[in-house]
N, C-alpha and C positions, 0 to 999 in steps of 0.2 A: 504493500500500500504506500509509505512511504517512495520507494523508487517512483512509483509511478508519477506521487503529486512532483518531488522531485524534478520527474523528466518535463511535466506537463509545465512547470516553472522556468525551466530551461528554455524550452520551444515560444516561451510566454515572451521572453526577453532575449533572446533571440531572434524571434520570425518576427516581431513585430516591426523594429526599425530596417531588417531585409524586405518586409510589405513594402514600406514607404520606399527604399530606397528601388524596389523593380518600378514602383507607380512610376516612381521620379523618373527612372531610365527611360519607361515606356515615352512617357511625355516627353523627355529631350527628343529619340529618339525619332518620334511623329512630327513632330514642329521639324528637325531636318528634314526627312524625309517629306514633309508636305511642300515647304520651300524648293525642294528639288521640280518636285512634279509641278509647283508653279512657274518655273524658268523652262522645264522641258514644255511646258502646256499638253493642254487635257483635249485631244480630237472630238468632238458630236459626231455620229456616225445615228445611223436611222434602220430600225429593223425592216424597213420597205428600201431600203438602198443596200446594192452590193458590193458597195465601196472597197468593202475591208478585204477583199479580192485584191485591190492596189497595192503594188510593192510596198509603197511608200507610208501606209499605215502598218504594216508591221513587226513587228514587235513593239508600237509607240502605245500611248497610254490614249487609252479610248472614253468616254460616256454614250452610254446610252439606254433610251427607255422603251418600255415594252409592256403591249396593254396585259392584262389580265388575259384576256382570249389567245393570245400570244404568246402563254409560257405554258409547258409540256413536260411534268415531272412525275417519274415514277412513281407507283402507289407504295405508300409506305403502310406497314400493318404490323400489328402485333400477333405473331403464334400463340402464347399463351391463353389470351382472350378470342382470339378469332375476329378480331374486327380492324377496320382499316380507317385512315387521317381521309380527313374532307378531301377533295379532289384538289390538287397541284400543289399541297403541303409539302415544304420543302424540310419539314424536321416533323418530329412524331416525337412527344415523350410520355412516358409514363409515371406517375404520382402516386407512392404509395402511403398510406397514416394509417396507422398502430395506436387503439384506444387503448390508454395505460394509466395505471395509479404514478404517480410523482407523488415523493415525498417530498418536505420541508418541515424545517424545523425553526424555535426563535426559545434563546437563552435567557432566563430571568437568575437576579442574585437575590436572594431571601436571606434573613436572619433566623436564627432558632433562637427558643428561650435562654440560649444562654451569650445569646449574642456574636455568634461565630454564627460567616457566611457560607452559604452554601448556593449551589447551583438545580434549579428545576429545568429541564427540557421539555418542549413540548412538541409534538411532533400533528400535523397536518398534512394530509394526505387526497387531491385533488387529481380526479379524473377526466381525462382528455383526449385530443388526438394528437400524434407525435407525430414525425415524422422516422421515427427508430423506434425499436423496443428498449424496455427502462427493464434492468434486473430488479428483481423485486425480492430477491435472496436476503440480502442485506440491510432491508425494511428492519421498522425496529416493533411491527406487526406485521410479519411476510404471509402468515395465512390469509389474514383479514383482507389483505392487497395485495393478492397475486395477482404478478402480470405472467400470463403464460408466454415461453418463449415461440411464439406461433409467428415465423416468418415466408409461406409459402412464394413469395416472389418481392422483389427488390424494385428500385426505381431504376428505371433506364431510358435509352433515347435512340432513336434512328433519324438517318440525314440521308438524305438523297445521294447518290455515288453523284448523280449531275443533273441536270436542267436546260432548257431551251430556250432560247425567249428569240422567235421569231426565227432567222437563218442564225442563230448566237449558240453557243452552248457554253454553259456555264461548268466550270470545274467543282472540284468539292469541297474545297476551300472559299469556297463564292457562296453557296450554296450556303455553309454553315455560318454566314453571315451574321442574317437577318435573326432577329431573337424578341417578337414580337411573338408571346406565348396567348394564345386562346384559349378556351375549355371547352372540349368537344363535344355535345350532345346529340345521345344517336335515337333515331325513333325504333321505337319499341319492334315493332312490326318486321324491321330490319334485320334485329338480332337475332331472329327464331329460329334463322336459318344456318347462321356460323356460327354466335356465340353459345347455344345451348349445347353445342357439340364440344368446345371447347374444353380445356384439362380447370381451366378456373370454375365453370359450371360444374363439371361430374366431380372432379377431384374433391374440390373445396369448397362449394355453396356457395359462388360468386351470383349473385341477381342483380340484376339492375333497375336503380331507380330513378323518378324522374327529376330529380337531381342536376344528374349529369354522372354518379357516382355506380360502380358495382361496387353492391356487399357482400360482405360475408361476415355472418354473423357465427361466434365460437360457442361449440356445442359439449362442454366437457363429459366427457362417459362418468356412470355410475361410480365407479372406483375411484377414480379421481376427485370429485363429488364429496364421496363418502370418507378419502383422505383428507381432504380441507376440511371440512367439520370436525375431523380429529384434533387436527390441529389448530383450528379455530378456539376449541374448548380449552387444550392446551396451554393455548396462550391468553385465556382470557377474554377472546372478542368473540363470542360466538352470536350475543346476543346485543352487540355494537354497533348500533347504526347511523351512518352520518348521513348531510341534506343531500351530501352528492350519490348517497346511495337511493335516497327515494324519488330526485328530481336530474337520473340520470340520462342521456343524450345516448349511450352506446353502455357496453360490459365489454370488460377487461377482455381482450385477446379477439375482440373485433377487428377486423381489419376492412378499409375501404380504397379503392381504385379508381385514380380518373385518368383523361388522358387529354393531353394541350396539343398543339400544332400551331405551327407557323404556317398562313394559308395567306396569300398575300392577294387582295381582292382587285375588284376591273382596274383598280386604277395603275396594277402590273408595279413593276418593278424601276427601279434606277442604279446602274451599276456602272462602275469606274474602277477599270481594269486596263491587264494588257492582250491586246488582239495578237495571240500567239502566232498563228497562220492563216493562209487561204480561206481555211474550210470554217474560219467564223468561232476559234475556238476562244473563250477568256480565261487568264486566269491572273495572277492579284501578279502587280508591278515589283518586280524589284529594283531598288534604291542600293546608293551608295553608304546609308545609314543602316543596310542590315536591317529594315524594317521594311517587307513586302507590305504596299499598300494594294487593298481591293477591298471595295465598298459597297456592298448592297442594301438600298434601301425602300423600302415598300412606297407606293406611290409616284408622282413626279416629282421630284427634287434635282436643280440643277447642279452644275459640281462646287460652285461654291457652297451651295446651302447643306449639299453631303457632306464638305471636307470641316464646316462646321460641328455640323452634328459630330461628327466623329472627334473633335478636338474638344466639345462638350462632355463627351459620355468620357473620355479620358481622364478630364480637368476632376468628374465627380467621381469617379472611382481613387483619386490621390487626394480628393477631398476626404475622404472616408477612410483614408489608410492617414492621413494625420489624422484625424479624431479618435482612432486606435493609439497611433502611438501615444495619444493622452493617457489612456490609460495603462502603457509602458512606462510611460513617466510617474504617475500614482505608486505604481509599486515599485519602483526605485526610491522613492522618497519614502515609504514605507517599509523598504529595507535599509534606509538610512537610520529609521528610528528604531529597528529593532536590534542593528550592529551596533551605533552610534547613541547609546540611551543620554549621554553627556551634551550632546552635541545638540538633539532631538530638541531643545528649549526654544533654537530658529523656529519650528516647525509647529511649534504648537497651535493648537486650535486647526479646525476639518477648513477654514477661510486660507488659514498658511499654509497649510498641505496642497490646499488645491493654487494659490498661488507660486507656491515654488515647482509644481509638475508643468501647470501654464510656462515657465519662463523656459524649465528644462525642456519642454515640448519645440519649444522656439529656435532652443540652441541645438535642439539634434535637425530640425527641418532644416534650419539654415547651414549647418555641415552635410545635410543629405544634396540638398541644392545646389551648394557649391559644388560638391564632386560632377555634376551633370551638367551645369550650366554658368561653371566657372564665377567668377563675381559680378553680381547683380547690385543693384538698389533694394529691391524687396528682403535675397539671403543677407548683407549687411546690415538690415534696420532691425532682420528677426535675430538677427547674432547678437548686435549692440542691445539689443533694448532687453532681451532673456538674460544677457549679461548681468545689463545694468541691475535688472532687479533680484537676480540670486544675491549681487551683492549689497543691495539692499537690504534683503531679506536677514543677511547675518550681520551686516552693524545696527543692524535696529533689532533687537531680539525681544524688546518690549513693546513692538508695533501694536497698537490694538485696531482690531477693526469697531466702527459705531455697531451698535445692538439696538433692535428696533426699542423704542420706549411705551411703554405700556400705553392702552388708551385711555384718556381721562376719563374720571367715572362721574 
């Protein structure tokens, strides 16, 4: 057990400022690389012209769009269940959730009569849908809240090998682009004929509701049954009952199945590649930056409003890997107070704790930064200013922050 939290503390402070520091790459990386393809320039090319026949467009960096009725992708389906993604889905996944007991717990300090502290635990126990199964071994009531380990199939995804859009054929890397997930709903009437044959129907009581959801509801046999009441009585919960047991949504070891797709509608597609050959083939650009660009996106969108969006969904995914490393920085300064108990008096109060990971948060971005994009204005004002107020933070070590003041009565 130990090892484990251990490992899991390593990976913590570790992986985190390597998150931020791949965001950061990716973005230097894409800002080169887009600057490239705006000096080489981006060809319009039209799926009603045969242009790209022309010597002179090939291998160059192309755009182009393609209605809905104009792209032609193989059906993508699931075996287990027997059923198939709406027509010209270019991704199919699968969704699975696992109704389980979670535990939680919250620590109280009590006095006894003789005035020595002691500790009450209390444990709560709240059922749901997971996305995994929760052991429920190590419950500090495992009969009462079993979760049975019933995992008959896993989340998964299928992508088109390739696609069409007019005389174009898109690669598989094009293809796994677009990541606009839907949720499938199939009519009833449809499924009588593949899915009730299916290994989720005979196997496992998979039904489908009008949801959008198959279920399967867990049926434990008599012996099984008759062992949880043993140990039920054993432990004392036999005749224990909580709100989530009388105003429950699902039972323990239910499991439910959806399925999304990427189906991209009349308004077709807009992709910004490179025009491999003759025969109309795309597949994503490469740059001198080691970042292949290829773009697909749903709709019409011209190529700046693509190379946008794309330099968007980047900006917000390194948005999110700093607001992590905030919490890299929380427990650094939380292992400062547990090595450093001397020292820990900068720190006091949960206002200086979160102030001084705020500044350390500052000074690892702007060292992450500078590695990628050398010196800036923005990495020099987060360096200076996380600087300035660490050392703030230790020549003033009787800083107070104001306390709201009571309201007059």
């Amino acid at each position: 057990g130990a090892c484990i939290l251990w490992t899991l503390f390593a990976l913590l402070i570790l992986g985190l400022p390597a998150l931020v520091h791949f965001a950061e790459q990716t973005r230097a990386l894409q800002s080169l690389a887009f600057d490239e393809l705006a000096l080489r320039g981006i060809n319009p090319i039209s799926t009603d012209d045969s242009a790209f026949a022309r010597e002179g467009l090939i291998g160059e960096a192309v755009w182009v769009h393609g209605r809905g009725d104009e792209l032609s992708v193989p059906v993508l389906s699931d075996e287990d269940f027997q059923v198939s993604a709406p027509h010209n889905s270019l991704r199919l996944r699968r969704e699975v959730e696992y109704c389980q007991w979670m535990e939680t717990s919250s620590d109280e300090r009590r006095r006894d009569s003789n005035g020595d502290e002691y500790t009450v635990r209390t444990y709560y126990y709240v059922k749901g849908w997971h996305s995994h199964p929760i052991p429920s071994l190590l419950f500090d009531q495992p009969a009462a809240h079993h979760n049975p380990l019933r995992a008959p199939y896993s989340n998964g995804e299928k992508i088109a090998p390739e696609a069409t859009l007019g005389p174009y054929r898109l690669t598989s890397p094009l293809v796994s682009r677009p990541s606009t997930f839907k949720p499938v709903f199939y009519a009833p009437e449809l499924l009588n004929g593949w899915f009730t044959q299916s290994a989720a129907h005979l196997a496992h009581g998979f039904v489908y509701l009008p949801n959008g959801y198959f279920y399967s509801a867990y049926q434990p046999s008599a012996a099984e049954q008759s062992a949880r009441w043993a140990l039920q009585y054993l432990e004392g919960t036999l005749f224990d009952y909580q709100l989530g047991d009388l105003f429950s949504q699902c039972n323990a070891g239910d499991i439910r199945v959806r399925f999304q797709s990427v189906t991209p509608g009349p308004d077709g597609l807009s992709v910004i590649a490179r025009l491999a050959d003759s025969t109309g083939t795309l597949e994503p650009i490469p740059t001198g930056a080691d970042y292949p660009v290829g773009l697909v996106y749903e709709g019409l969108l011209q190529p700046n409003e693509m190379l946008d969006h794309a330099r968007a969904e980047t900006a917000r995914t390194l948005f999110f890997a700093r607001g992590l490393l905030f919490v890299w920085a929380c427990v650094v300064v939380e292992c400062i107070k547990v090595k450093s108990p001397d020292r820990y008096i900068y720190l006091a109060g949960w206002q200086r704790h979160g102030l001084t990971a705020l500044m350390l948060t500052a000074i690892s971005c702007a060292i992450i930064q500078h590695i990628h994009w050398g010196f800036t204005l923005s990495g020099v004002a987060l360096l200076f200013g996380g600087a300035a107020g660490l050392f703030y933070i230790v020549q003033h070590p009787s800083i107070q922050f104001p306390t709201p003041s009571a309201p007059p009565k």
